[in-house]
C-alpha positions in Angstrom: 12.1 -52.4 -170.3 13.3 -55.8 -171.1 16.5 -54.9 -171.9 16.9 -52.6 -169.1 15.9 -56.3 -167.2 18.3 -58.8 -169.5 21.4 -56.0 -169.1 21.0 -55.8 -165.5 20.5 -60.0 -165.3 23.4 -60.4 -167.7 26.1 -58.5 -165.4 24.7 -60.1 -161.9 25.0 -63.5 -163.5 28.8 -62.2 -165.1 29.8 -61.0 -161.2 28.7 -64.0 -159.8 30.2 -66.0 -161.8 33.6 -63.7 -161.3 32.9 -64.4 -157.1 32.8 -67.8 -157.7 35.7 -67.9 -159.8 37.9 -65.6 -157.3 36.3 -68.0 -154.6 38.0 -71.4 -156.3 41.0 -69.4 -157.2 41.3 -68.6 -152.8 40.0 -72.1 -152.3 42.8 -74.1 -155.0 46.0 -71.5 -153.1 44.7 -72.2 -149.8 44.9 -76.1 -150.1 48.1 -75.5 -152.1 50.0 -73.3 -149.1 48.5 -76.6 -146.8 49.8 -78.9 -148.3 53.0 -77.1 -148.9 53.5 -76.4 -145.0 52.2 -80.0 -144.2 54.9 -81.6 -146.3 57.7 -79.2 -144.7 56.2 -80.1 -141.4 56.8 -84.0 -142.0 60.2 -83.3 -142.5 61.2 -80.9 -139.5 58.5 -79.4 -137.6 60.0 -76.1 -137.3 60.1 -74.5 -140.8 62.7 -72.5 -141.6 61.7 -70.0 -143.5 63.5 -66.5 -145.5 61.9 -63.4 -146.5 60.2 -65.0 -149.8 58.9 -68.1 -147.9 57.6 -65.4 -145.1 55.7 -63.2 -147.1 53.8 -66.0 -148.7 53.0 -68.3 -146.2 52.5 -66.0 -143.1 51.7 -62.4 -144.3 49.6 -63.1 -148.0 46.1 -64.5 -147.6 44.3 -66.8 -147.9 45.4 -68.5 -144.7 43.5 -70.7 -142.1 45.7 -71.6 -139.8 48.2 -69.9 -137.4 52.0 -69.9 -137.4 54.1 -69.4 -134.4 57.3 -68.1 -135.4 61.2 -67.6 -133.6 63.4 -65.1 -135.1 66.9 -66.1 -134.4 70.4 -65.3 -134.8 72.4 -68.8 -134.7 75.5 -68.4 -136.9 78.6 -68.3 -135.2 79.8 -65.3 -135.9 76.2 -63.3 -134.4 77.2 -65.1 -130.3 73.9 -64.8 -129.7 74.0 -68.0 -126.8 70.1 -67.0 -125.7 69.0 -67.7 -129.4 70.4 -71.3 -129.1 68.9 -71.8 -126.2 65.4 -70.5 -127.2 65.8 -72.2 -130.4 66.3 -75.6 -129.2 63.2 -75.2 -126.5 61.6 -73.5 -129.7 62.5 -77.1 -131.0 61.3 -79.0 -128.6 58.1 -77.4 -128.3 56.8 -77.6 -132.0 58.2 -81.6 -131.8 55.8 -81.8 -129.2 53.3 -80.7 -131.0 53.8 -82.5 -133.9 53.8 -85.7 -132.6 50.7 -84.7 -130.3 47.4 -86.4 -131.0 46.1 -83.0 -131.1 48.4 -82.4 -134.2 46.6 -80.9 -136.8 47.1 -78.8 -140.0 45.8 -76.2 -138.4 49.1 -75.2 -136.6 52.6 -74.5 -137.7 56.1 -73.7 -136.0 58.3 -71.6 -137.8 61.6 -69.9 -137.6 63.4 -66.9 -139.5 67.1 -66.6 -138.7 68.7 -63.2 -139.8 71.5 -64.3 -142.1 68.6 -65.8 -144.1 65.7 -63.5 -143.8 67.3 -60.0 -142.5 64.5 -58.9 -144.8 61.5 -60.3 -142.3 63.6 -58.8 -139.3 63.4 -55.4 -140.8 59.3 -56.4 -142.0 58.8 -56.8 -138.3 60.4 -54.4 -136.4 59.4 -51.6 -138.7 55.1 -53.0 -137.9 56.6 -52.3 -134.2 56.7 -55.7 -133.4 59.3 -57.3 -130.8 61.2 -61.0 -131.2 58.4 -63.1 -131.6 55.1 -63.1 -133.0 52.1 -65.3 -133.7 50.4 -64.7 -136.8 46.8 -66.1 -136.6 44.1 -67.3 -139.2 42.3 -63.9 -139.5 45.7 -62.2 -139.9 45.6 -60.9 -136.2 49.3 -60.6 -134.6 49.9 -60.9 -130.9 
């Protein structure tokens, strides 16, 4: 009986010890993809971001905060005059922000353009998704 009782103690105290490990683990890449997106922010505060960058920082969890991202087309050669536009309003928007005293790291502005992220573009329009999306804390897309 006591075995039965140490065996069965044994592997409760070996899982939660695995939950807490796996809890650190989400806790250590959390603060690491902050600080990561806080330090891009201080230099632009739209990120530019490609398929790699995407899939990280906006699609993998852990993730508590929300990113608002423009997909764009700006080379030359793509004419696309309405992305320029929306782009530099896109711009203007997240500098706002930034400089807000509401600014937190909570909040992120983000852009994919498709000669560097054709990858994304095809990500979102295959989830049925149209030019711009906001991917929230919980993962939630509007």
């Amino acid at each position: 009986m006591f075995g039965k009782l140490y065996n069965t103690l044994v592997f409760v105290l070996l899982f939660c010890h695995d939950l807490c490990d796996c809890q650190k683990k989400k806790e250590t890449l959390l603060s690491e993809k902050v600080t990561q997106m806080m330090d891009w922010t201080s230099k632009r505060s739209v990120i530019r971001m490609n398929g790699e960058k995407f899939r990280r920082f906006v699609k993998a969890h852990p993730r508590n905060y929300s990113v608002f991202i423009m997909f764009t087309a700006l080379q030359p050669q793509r004419q696309c005059g309405v992305c320029r536009q929306a782009d530099e309003e896109f711009h203007v928007l997240a500098n706002s922000w930034h400089y807000s005293s509401a600014f937190t790291n909570r909040i992120f502005f983000a852009s994919v353009d498709f000669d560097e992220g054709s990858d994304v573009f095809q990500m979102v329009i295959s989830e049925g998704h149209l030019w711009c999306i906001s991917a929230k804390k919980n993962n939630q897309q509007v």
